[in-house]
C-alpha positions in Angstrom: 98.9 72.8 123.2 101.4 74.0 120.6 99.3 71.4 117.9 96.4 73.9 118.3 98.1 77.2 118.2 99.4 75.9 114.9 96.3 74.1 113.7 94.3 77.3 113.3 94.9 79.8 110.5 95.2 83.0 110.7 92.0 85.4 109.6 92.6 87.4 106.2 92.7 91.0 105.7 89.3 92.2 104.2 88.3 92.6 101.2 85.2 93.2 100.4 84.1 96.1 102.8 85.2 99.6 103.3 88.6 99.5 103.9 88.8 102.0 107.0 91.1 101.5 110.2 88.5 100.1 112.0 88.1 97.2 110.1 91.6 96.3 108.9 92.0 96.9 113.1 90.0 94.3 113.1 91.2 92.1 111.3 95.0 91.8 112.6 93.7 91.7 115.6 91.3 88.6 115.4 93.7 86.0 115.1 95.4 86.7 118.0 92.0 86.8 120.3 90.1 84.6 119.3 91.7 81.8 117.6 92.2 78.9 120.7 88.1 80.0 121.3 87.4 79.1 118.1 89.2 75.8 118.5 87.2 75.3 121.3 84.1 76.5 120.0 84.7 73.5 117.1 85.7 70.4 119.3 84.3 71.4 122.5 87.1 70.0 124.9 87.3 72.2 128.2 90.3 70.4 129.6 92.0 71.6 127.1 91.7 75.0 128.5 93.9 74.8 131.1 97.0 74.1 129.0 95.9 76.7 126.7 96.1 79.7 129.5 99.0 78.6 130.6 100.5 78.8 127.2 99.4 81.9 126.9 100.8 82.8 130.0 104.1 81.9 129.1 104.1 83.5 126.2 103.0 87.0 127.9 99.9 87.3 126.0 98.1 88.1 128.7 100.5 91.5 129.3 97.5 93.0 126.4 94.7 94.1 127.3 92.6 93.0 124.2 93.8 89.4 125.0 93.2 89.4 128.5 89.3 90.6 128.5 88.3 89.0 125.3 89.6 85.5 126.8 88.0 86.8 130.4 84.5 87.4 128.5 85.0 83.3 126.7 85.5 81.7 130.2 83.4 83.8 131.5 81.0 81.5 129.8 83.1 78.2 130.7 82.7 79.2 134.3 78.8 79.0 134.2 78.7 76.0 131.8 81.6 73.8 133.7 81.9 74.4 137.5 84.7 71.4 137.8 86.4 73.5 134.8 86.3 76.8 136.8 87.7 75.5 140.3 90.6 73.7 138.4 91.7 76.7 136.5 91.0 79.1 139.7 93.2 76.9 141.6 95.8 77.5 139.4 95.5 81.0 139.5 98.4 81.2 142.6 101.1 79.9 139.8 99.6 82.3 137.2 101.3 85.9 136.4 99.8 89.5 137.2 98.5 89.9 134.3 96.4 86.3 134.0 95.3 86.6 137.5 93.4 90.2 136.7 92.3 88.3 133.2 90.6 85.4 135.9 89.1 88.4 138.2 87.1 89.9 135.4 86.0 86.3 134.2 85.1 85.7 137.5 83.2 89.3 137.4 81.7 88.4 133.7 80.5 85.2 134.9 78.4 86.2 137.8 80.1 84.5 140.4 79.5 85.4 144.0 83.6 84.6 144.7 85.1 87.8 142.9 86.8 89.4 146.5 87.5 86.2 147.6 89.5 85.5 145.0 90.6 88.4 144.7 91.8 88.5 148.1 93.4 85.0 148.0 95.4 86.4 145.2 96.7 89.6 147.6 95.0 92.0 144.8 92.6 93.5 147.3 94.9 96.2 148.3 94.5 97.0 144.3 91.7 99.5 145.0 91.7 100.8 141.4 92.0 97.2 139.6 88.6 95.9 141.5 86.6 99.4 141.7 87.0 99.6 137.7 86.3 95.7 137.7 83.2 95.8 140.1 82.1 98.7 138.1 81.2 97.5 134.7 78.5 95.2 134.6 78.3 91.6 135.0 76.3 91.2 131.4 78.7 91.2 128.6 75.2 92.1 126.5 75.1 95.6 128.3 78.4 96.6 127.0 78.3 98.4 123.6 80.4 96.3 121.4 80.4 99.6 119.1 82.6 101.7 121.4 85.7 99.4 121.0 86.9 96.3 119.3 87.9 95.1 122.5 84.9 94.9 123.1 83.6 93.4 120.0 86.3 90.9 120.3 84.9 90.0 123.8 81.3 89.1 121.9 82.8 87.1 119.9 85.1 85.1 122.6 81.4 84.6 124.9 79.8 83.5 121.6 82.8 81.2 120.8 82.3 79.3 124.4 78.8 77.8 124.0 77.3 79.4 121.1 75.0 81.8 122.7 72.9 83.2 120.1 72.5 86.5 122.3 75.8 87.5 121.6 75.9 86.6 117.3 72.9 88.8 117.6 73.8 91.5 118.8 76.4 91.5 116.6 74.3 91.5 114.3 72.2 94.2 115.4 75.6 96.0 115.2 75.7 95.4 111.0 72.4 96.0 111.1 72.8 99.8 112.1 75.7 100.1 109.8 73.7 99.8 107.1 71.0 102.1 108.7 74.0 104.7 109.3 75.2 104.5 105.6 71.8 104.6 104.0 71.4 107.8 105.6 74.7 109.0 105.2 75.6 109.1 108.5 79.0 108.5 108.1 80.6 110.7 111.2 77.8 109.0 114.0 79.8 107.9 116.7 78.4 104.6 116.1 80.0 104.3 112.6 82.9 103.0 112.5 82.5 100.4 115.5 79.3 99.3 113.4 81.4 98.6 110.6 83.7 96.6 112.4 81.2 94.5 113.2 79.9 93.9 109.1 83.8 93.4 109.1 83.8 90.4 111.6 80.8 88.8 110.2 82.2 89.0 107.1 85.2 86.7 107.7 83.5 84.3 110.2 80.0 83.6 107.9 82.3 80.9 105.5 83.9 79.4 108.6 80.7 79.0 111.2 77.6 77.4 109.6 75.6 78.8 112.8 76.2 82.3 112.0 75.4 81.8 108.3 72.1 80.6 109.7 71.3 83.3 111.9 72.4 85.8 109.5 69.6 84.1 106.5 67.3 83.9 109.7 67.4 87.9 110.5 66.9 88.9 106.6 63.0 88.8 107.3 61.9 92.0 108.2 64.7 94.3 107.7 64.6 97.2 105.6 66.2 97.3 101.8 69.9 98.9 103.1 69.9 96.1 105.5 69.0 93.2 103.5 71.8 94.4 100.9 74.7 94.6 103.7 73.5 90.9 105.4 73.3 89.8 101.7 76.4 90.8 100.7 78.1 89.0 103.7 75.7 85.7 103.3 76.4 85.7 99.1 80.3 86.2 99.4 81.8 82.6 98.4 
């Protein structure tokens, strides 16, 4: 397990975009969420998933927030895609910490699974009234989230698309660059929107060199934008 903590670099600072919070945000923070999904999303090997939570564990990783629902919203996807995968790891859960037990509850949630208070139960959260009413009330579709709001959220887009390469979540990522360029051309710089927009440009930015399937969907998704939004996806395509 330690071989692929160490075997993944960490993501640079950017460079070639705005330099606002958001984005620099961004990027410390990416390297820390999402690496071990994107070794995963290379070499595709979910028993080695197990070993990776618990190192995580151990390490009290799961004590953040970020961490915990960006990796909920990656096995989120693992749970659908490997059943086998999702009872070993949920039989685990007993030896787990707090912290990973509530990260397993909202993957269970994320993953549509009809088990949540079961679980939940078998884990003695249920007297948690508050952990499982905020839990049960978000929805079950990572997609319905707005991944502009928060890069926790946007993190969590890029952990589900990291699991089995669901183009639903690159795309609306996408859509999320997309308005930052809309925003900018008409110099809506304050819109609420903004800044979470931009974080997303930011992301793409540093994971279009390393993923050959976002490069593609990003050249794919040129046709029929307007002239601000071909110049943003262009700059991120052309920048190697």
């Amino acid at each position: 397990m330690h071989n692929i903590l160490l075997c993944l670099v960490c993501l640079c600072a950017l460079v070639c975009l705005p330099n606002t919070s958001s984005a620099a945000q961004f990027a410390r923070n990416l390297a820390t969420s999402l690496r071990d999904m994107e070794y995963f999303y290379k070499h595709q090997e979910p028993k080695t998933l197990a070993g990776m939570l618990r190192a995580f564990d151990r390490e009290h990783k799961f004590a953040k927030g970020e961490l915990r629902l960006t990796t909920a919203a990656f096995l989120a996807e693992v749970f659908r895609k490997e059943p086998i995968v999702a009872k070993d790891i949920l039989q685990k859960a007993q030896n787990m910490s707090r912290e990973a037990q509530t990260m397993l509850l909202w993957a269970i949630h994320l993953s549509k699974r009809e088990d949540l208070q079961e679980f939940c139960s078998n884990l003695h959260l249920a007297d948690n009234q508050v952990l499982c009413k905020q839990i049960s009330s978000r929805p079950r579709d990572l997609t319905k989230w707005d991944l502009t709001t928060s890069n926790t959220i946007l993190h969590m887009y890029w952990g589900a698309f990291f699991a089995y390469a669901d183009l639903r979540y690159l795309d609306a990522i996408i859509d999320a660059a997309v308005l930052h360029a809309r925003l900018k051309s008409l110099g809506r710089t304050r819109d609420a929107q903004f800044s979470g927009s931009m974080a997303a440009c930011a992301s793409l930015y540093e994971m279009t060199p390393r993923h050959p399937l976002v490069r593609k969907r990003l050249s794919e998704r040129l046709t029929h934008l307007e002239a601000a939004e071909v110049k943003t996806l262009s700059i991120i395509l052309n920048q190697n």
